[in-house]
C-alpha positions in Angstrom: 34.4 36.8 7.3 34.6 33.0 7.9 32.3 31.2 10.0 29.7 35.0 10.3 26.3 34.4 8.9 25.7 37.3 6.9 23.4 40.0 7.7 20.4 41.1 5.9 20.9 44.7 4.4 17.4 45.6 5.5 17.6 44.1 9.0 19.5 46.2 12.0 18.6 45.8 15.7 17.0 47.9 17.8 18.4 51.0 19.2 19.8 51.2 22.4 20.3 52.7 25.2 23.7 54.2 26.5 22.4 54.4 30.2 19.4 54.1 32.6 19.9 57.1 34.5 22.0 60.2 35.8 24.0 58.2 38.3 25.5 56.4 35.3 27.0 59.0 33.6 28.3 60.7 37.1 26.7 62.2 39.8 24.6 65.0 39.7 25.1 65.3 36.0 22.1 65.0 34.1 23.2 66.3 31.1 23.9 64.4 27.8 26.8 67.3 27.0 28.1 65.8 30.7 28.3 62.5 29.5 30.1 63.2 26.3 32.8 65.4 27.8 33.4 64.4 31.3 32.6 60.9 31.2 33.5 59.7 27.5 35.8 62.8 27.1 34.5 63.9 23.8 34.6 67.3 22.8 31.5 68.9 21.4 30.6 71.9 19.5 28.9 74.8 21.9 25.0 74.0 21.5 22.9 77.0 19.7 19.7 77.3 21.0 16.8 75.3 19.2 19.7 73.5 17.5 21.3 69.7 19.1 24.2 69.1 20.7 27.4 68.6 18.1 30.4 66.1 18.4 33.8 67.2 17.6 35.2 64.5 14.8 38.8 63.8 13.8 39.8 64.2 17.2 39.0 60.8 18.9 37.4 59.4 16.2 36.0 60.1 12.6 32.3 58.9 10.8 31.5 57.0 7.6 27.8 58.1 7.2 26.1 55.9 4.3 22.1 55.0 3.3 21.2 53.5 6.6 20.4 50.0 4.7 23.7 50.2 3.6 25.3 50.4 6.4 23.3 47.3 8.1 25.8 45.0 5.9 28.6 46.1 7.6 28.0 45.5 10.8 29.3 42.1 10.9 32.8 43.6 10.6 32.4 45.7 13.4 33.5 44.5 17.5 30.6 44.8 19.6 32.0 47.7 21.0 32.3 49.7 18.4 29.6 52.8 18.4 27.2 53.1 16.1 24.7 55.9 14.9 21.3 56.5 13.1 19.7 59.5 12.3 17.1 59.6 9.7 17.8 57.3 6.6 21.6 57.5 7.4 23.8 55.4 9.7 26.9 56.5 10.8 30.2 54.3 12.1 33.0 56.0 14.2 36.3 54.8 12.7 39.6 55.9 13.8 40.6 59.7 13.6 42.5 59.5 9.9 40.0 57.5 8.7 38.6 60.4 7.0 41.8 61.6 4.9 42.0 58.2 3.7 38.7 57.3 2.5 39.3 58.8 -1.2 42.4 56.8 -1.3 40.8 53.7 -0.6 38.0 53.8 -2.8 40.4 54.4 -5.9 42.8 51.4 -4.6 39.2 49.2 -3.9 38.2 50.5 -7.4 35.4 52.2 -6.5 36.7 55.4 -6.8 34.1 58.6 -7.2 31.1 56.4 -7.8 30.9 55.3 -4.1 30.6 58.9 -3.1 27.7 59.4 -5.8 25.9 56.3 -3.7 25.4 58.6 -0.9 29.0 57.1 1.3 31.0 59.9 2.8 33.1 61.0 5.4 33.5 63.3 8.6 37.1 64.2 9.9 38.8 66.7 11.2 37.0 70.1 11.5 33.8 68.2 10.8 31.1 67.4 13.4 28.0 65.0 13.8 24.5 65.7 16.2 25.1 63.8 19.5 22.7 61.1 19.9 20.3 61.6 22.2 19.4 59.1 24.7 16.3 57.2 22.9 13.7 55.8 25.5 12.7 52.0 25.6 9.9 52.3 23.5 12.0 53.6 20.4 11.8 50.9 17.6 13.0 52.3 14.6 13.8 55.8 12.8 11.8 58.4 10.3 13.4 61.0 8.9 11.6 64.0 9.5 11.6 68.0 9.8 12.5 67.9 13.6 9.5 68.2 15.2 9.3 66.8 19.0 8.4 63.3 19.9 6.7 62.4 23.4 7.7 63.7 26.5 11.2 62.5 27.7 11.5 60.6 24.3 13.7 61.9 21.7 13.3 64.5 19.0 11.9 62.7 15.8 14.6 62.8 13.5 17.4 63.2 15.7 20.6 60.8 15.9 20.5 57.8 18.0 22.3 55.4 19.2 22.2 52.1 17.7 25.3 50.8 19.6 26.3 53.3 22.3 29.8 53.7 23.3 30.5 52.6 26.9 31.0 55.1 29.7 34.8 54.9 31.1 36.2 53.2 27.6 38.7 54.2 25.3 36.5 54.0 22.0 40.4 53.9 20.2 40.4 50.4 20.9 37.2 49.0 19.2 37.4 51.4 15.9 38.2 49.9 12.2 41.4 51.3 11.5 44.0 50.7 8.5 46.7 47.9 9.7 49.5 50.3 8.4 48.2 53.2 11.0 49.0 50.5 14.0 44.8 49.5 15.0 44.9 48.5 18.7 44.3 45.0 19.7 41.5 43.6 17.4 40.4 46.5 16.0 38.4 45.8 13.0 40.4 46.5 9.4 39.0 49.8 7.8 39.7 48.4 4.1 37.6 45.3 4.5 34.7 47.7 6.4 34.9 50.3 3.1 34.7 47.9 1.0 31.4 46.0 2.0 29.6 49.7 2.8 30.8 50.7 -0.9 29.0 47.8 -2.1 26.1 48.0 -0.2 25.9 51.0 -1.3 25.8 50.1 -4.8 23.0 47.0 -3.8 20.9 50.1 -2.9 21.1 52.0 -5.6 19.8 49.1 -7.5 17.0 48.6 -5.3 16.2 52.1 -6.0 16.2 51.4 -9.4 14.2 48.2 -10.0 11.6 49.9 -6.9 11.8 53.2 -6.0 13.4 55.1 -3.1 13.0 53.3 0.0 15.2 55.4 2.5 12.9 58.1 2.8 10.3 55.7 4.2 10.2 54.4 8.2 13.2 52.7 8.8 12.1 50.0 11.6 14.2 47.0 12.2 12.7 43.6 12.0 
């Protein structure tokens, strides 16, 4: 994109977080399932004990989930108000509900075709669901993949999603997802084509680093 410094593929800012406190996400709430479906109006998937909260996707939005490194060089295309997700090794962009359906489509027309899916890039649509982020506390710095066993009090689970850029309470999220021109994006939506194509090759740029140096997603992923 003209006149956008490029990003680093190993560089990605600290998470953040969505709110400060319960009053933000509606009085007397207190409840991250609250947020999602009252104040966002996200549907989620009924929580099992022991297990996290689920997100519904293809319904307001769908996810691209790719090697977290990989998906650092794409977030130049993104608006700033487009959400964002880590969870382990893996990030994970909302796109527009469709996006999903398409994907296979676009990688055969980009060229890329079946090999992109073997680089670890895939997608959630409808009937699928992601973990909810939780909400991470200040002192959160990066991510590392682990079995899921709990961080410090109040701080969240280690290994469990969170937000990198949090969607803002009382916005339609529509507006600031990549989307295909031909399915009508909304204002400046970001073009989904453009967006596949840098994470497919990102992708491929780290499975070459894995090559020449060993897997390096399964290691702390801190941003710098």
């Amino acid at each position: 994109m003209a006149g956008t410094a490029p990003l680093a593929a190993s560089t990605v800012p600290h998470p953040r977080r969505p709110f400060d406190s319960a009053s933000e996400c509606g009085a007397g709430s207190g409840t991250v399932r609250h947020w999602y479906e009252n104040d966002l109006g996200w549907a989620t998937v009924p929580a099992v004990p022991g297990e996290p909260l689920r997100l519904v996707t293809g319904v307001r939005f769908d996810v691209l989930e790719m090697p977290a490194r990989a998906g650092a060089g794409a977030l130049r295309h993104l608006v700033p108000g487009s959400p964002v997700a880590l969870q382990g090794g893996r990030m994970r962009l909302l796109v527009a509900a469709g996006s999903a359906e398409e994907l296979p489509g676009l990688l055969a027309w980009l060229e890329w075709g079946a090999p992109a899916l073997d680089l670890g890039l895939r997608a959630l649509g409808a009937g699928g669901a992601m973990d909810a982020p939780v909400r991470p506390g200040p002192a959160v710095t990066g991510i590392r993949p682990s079995s899921g066993s709990p961080g410090g009090p109040g701080g969240p689970v280690q290994g469990a999603a969170v937000w990198l850029r949090p969607p803002e309470s009382g916005c339609e999220v529509e507006a600031s997802l990549p989307t295909l021109s031909a399915m009508g994006g909304v204002g400046g939506a970001p073009d989904l084509v453009r967006l596949v194509n840098t994470v497919a090759t990102e992708c491929h740029r780290v499975r070459l680093r894995r090559v020449g140096r060993g897997p390096d997603d399964s290691q702390t992923f801190a941003s710098s």
